[in-house]
LUMTOR-44627 format. One line per 5 residues: number of its first residue (from 1); for each residue x, y, z of C-alpha. Coordinates in Angstrom, 1 decimal. Example, Ala and Ser with C-alpha at 12.3 -4.5 7.8 and 13.67 -1.06 7.14 Angstrom:
BEGIN
1) 12.3 -4.5 7.8  13.7 -1.1 7.1;
REM end
This chain:
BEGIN
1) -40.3 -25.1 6.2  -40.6 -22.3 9.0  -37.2 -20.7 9.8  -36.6 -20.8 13.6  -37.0 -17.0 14.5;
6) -34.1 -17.1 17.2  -31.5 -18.2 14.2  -32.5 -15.2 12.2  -30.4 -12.3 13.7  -27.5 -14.7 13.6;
11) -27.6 -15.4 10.3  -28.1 -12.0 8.7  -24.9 -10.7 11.4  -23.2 -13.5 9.1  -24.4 -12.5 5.9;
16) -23.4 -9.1 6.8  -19.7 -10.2 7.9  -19.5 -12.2 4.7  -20.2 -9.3 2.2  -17.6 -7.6 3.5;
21) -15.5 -10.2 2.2  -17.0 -10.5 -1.3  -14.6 -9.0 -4.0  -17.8 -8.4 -6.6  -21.0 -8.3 -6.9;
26) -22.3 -10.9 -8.4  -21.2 -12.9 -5.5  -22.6 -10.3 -3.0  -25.7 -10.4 -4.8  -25.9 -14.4 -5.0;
31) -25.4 -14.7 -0.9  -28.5 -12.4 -0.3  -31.0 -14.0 -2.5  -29.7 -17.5 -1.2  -30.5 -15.8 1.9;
36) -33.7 -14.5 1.2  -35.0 -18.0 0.2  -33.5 -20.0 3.3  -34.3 -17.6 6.2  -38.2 -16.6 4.6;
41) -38.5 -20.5 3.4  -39.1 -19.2 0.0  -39.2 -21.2 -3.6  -37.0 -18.7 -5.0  -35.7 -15.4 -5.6;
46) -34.9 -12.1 -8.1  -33.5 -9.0 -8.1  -34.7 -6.1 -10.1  -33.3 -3.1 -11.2  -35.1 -0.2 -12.3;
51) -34.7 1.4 -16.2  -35.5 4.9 -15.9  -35.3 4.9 -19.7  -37.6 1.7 -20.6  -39.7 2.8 -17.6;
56) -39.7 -1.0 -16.5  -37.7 -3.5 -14.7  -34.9 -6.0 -16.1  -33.5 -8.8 -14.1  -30.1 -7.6 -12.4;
61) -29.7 -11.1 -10.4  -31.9 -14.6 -10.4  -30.2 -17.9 -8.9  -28.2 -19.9 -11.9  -31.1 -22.2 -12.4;
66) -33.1 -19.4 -14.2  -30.6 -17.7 -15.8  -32.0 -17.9 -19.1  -31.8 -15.4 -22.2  -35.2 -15.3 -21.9;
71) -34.8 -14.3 -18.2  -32.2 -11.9 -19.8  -34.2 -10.4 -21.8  -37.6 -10.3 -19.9  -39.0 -6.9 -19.0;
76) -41.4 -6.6 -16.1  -43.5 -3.4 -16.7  -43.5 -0.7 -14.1  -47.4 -0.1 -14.2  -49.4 -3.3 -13.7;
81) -46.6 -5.2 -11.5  -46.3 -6.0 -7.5  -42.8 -4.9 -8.3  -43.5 -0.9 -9.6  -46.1 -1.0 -6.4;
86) -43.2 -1.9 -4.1  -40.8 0.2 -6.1  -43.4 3.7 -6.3  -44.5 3.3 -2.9  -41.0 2.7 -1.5;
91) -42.5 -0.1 1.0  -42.5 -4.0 1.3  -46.1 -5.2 0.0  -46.7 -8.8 0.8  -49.0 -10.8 -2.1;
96) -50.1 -13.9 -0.6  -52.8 -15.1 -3.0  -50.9 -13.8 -6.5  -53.0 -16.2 -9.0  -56.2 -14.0 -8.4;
101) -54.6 -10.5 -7.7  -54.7 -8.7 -10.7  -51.5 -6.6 -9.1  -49.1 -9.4 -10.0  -47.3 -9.3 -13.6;
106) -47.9 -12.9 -15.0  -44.8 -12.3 -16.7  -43.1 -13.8 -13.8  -44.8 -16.5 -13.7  -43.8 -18.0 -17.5;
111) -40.2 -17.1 -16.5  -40.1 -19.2 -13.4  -41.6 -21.9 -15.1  -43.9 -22.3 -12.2  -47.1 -21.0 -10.9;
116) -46.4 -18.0 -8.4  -49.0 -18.0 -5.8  -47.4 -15.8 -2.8  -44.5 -12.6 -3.6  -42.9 -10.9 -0.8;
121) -41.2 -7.5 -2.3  -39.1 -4.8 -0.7  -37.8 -1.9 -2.4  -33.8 -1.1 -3.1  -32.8 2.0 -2.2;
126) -29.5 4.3 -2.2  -29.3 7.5 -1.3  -33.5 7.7 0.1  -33.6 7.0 -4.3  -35.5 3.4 -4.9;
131) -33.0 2.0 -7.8  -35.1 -2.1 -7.7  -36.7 -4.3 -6.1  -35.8 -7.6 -4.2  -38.7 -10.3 -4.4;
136) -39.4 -13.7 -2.7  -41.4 -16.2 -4.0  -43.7 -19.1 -3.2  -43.4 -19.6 0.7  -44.9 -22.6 1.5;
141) -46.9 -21.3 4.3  -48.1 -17.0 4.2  -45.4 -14.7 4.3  -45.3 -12.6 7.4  -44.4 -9.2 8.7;
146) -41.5 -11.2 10.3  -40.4 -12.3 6.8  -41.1 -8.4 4.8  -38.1 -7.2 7.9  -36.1 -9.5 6.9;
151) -36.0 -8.8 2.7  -36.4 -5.5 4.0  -32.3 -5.8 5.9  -31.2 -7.7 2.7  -32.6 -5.4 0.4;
156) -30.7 -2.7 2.5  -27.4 -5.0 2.3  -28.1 -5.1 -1.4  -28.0 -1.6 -2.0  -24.9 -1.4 0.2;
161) -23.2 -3.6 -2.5  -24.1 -2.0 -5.1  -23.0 1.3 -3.9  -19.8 -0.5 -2.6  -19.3 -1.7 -6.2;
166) -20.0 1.8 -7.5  -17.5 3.6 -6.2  -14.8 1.1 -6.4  -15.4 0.8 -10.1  -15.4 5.2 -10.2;
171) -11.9 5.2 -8.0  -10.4 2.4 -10.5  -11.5 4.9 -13.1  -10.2 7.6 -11.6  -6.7 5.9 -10.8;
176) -6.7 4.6 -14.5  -7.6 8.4 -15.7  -4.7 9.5 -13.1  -2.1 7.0 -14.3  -3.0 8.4 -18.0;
181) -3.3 11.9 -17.6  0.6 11.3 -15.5  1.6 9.2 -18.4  1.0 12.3 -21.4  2.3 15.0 -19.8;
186) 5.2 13.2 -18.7  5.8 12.5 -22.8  4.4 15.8 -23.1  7.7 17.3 -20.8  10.3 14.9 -22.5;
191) 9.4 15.8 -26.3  8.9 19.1 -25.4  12.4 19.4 -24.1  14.3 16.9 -26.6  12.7 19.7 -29.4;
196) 13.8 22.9 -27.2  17.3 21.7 -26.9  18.3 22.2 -30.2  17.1 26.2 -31.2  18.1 27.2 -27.5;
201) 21.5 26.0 -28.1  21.8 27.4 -31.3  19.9 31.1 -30.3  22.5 31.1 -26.8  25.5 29.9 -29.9;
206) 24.7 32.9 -31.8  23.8 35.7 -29.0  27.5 35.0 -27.8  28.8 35.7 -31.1  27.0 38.1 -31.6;
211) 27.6 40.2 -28.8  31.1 39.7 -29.7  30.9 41.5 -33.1  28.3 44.2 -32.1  29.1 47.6 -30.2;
216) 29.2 47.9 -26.6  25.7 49.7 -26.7  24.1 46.6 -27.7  25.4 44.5 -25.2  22.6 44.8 -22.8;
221) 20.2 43.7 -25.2  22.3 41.0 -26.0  22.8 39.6 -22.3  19.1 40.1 -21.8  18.9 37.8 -24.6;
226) 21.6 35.2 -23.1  20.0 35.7 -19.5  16.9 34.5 -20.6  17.7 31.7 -22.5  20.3 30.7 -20.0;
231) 17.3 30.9 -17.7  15.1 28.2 -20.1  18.1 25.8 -20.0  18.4 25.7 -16.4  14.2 24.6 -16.7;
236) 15.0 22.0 -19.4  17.5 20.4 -17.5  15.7 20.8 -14.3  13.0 18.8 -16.1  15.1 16.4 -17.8;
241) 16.6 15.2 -14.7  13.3 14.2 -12.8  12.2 12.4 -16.5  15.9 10.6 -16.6  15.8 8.9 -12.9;
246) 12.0 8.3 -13.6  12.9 6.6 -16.5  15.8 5.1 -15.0  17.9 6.8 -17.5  19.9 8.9 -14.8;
251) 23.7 7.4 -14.0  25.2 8.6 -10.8  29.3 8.7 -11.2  30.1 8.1 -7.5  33.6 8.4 -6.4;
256) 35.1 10.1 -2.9  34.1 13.5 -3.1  34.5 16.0 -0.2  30.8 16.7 0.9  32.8 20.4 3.0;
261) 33.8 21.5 0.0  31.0 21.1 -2.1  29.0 23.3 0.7  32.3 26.1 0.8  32.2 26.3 -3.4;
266) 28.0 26.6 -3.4  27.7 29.0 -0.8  30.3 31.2 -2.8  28.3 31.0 -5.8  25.5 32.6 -4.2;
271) 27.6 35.5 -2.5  26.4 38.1 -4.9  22.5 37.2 -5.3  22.9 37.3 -1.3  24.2 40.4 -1.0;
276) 21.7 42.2 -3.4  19.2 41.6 -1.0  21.4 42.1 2.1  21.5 38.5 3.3  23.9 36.9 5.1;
281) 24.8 33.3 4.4  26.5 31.4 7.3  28.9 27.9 6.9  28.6 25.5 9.6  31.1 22.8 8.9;
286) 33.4 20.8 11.6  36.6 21.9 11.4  39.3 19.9 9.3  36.5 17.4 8.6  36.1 17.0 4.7;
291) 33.0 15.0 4.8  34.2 12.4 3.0  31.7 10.4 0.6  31.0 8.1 -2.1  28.7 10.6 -4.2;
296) 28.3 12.1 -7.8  29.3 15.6 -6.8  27.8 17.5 -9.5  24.2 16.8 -8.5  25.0 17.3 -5.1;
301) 26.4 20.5 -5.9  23.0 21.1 -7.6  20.7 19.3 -4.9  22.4 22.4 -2.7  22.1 24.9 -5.1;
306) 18.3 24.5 -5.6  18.0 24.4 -1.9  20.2 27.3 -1.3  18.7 29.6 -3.9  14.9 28.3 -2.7;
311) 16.3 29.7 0.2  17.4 33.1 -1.2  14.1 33.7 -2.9  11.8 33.2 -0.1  13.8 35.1 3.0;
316) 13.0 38.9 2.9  16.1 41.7 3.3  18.7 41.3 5.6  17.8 38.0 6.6  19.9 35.1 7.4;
321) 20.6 31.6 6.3  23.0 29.0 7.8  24.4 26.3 6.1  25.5 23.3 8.1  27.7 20.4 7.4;
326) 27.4 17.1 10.4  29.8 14.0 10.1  28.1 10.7 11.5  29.5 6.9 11.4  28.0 6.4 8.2;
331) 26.7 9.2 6.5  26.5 13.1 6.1  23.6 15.5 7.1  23.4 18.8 5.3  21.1 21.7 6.3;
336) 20.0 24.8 5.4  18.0 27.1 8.0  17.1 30.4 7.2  14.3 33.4 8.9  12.4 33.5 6.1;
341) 8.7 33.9 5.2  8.2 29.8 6.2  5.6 27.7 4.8  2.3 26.5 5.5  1.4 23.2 6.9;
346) -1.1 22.1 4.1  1.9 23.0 2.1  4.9 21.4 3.5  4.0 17.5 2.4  4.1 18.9 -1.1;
351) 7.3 21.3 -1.5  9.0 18.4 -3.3  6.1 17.7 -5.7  7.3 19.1 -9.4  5.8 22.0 -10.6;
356) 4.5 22.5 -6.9  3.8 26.3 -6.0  3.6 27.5 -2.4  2.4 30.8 -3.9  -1.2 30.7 -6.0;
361) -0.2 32.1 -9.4  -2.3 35.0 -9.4  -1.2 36.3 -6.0  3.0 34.9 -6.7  5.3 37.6 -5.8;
366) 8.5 34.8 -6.5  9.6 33.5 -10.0  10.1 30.0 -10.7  8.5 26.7 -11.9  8.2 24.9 -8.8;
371) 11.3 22.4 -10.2  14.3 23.4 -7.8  12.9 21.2 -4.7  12.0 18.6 -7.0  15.1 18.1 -8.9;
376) 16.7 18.6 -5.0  15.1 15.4 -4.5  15.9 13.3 -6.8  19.6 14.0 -7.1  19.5 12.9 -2.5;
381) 17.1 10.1 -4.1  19.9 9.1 -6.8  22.3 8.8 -4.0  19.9 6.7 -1.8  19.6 9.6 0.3;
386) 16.8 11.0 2.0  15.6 14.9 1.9  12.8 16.5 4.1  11.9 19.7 5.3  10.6 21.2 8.9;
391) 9.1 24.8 8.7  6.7 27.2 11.0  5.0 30.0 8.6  6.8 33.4 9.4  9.7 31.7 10.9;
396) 11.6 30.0 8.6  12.7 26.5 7.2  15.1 24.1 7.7  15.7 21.9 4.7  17.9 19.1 5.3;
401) 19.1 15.7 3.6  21.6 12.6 4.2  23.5 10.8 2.4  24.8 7.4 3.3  29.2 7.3 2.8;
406) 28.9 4.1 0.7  25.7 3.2 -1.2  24.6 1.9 -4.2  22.1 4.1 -5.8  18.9 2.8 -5.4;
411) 16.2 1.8 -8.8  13.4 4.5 -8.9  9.9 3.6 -7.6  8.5 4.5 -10.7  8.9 4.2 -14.2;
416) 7.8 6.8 -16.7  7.1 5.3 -20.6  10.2 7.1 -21.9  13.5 8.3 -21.4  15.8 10.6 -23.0;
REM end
């Protein structure tokens, strides 16, 4: 049967369109060898794939009719085969009288069942690298040059696939490693802080007393002591709050909380780290408006206080920071602005990411784990608020979040595999 030549182009469009459709590659694969054989009027069909290792050819596709373990199993050599000729020479080669030409691998032959007398073969390549070999067989009539440009486009498609196929099996594997790697250190963070808990409470216990019973010349040992362990708490409870809302172990004890006072008792807390480095904190807030809101005011109070002191740390000497306080219908919007060193665009989408560092660590002039922002965020999150941040490098940043009046708190995106 002789394929009308003006229905050829329209067909492979389609078998193009419909690959893109195809969700593996077996079905990819089984659409261009049925091609093959209706639009070159072959017999049949196979596709070969190269082992480097073997130095030979095993069947990676054949239609279902000759899927036999011995098919399976069958190895066509690379030497001494129209198919290592095709494959070496990385060009078509059509065999049109393959009983008496000694190129042809009668190997083929016993597998099919049948006599092959005419083999159309065109290399599969990816990446200018010939990986097989797709191969026509038995056209009732000679095969053409016509027919070689066509196996030649579906042999291109069929590479296409399996590169397709390729690298959606390596990002799977790479999302699986990603969701594993996410998964241990996330156990890694909440055993390592369940087992800190314990001898820092006992060494900050003991360091109070102590400095109680010891002469004033030992008391600046002793506060280095509590200053610094005092310091790891804060990090162990900055890290067990992002593990508890992951987890969906974090409770949020709303009740009506007055969002102006909250910002008045914060910014007093940082008065003296301010004035160390000469910086003046302003208050925004409306006057006589409390700010009245439905809201755990503890982790507010913290959400501020790791923006605040974010803010602190990164503006230079006798800068300024404002804090602002806004009233709407139905929620609150608190901002902090200061003139400070700014930060980078490629930076800015991930200043909430934990353990996120603006600063490389070998050229950091700040202190810090990179938690404050992060833990910022999920006590807004908690709320069923939303924080963000807007910044110009060498200018400055504004951080600001909402928080809706009345709310319920909404269920984490994500789960972690533990809680504490």
């Amino acid at each position: 049967m002789t394929t009308d030549q003006g229905k050829i182009l329209p067909r492979l469009l389609d078998v193009t369109r419909s690959l893109n459709s195809k969700s593996d590659l077996e079905a990819s694969l089984r659409l261009i060898l049925s091609s093959a054989v209706e639009l070159t009027g072959s017999e049949t069909a196979s596709l070969l794939e190269y082992d480097e290792a073997a130095v030979n050819f095993y069947f990676k596709y054949v239609p279902w009719f000759h899927q036999t373990s011995e098919v399976e199993n069958a190895r066509i050599p690379l030497n001494g085969s129209i198919a290592g000729l095709v494959f070496l020479n990385k060009q078509s080669l059509i065999v049109n009288d393959a009983m008496n030409d000694s190129r042809h691998s009668k190997t083929v032959d016993a597998l099919a069942g049948v006599p092959i007398h005419s083999v159309l073969g065109s290399p599969v390549i990816i990446d200018e690298t010939p990986v097989g070999v797709l191969q026509v067989f038995n056209k009732k009539d000679k095969y053409t040059e016509e027919d070689a440009r066509v196996v030649e486009t579906l042999a291109a498609l069929a590479a296409a696939a399996a590169r397709k196929d390729e690298l959606e099996k390596s990002v799977l594997a790479s999302k699986e490693e990603a969701r594993e790697l996410e998964r241990l250190k996330n156990e890694f963070i909440a055993i390592t802080s369940h087992e800190l808990r314990t001898p820092l409470g006992l060494i900050l216990g003991h360091s109070t007393f102590l400095k109680e019973l010891l002469g004033v010349e030992f008391h600046e040992q002793v506060d280095a002591i509590i200053r610094n362990a005092s310091r790891l708490k804060e990090i162990i409870e900055s890290l067990t709050s992002v593990d508890n809302y992951q987890s969906g172990g974090a409770l949020v004890r709303s009740r009506k909380a007055s969002i102006a006072r909250i910002l008045e008792d914060v910014c007093i807390s940082f008065d003296d780290l301010a004035k160390k480095k000469n910086i003046s904190i302003k208050k925004s807030i409306p006057p006589g408006q409390e700010m009245w809101a439905d809201v755990d005011a503890g982790k507010i109070a913290i959400a501020l206080s790791n923006i605040l002191k974010n803010a602190v740390t990164f503006t230079n000497d006798g800068g300024e920071i404002v804090v602002r306080g806004e009233q709407h219908s139905d929620y609150v919007k608190v901002s902090v602005k200061d003139n400070g060193i700014g930060i980078p665009a490629k930076d800015l989408p991930h200043v909430f990411d934990r353990f996120y560092q603006v600063e490389g660590h070998l050229t950091r002039r700040h202190g810090g784990m990179g938690l404050g922002l992060s833990v910022a965020k999920v006590m807004v999150e908690m709320h069923g608020g939303r924080i963000w941040a807007d910044s110009e490098e060498g200018q400055g940043s504004i951080f600001s979040f909402i928080l809706p009046l009345h709310a319920e708190p909404p269920q984490p995106e994500s789960t972690a595999p533990f809680a504490e």
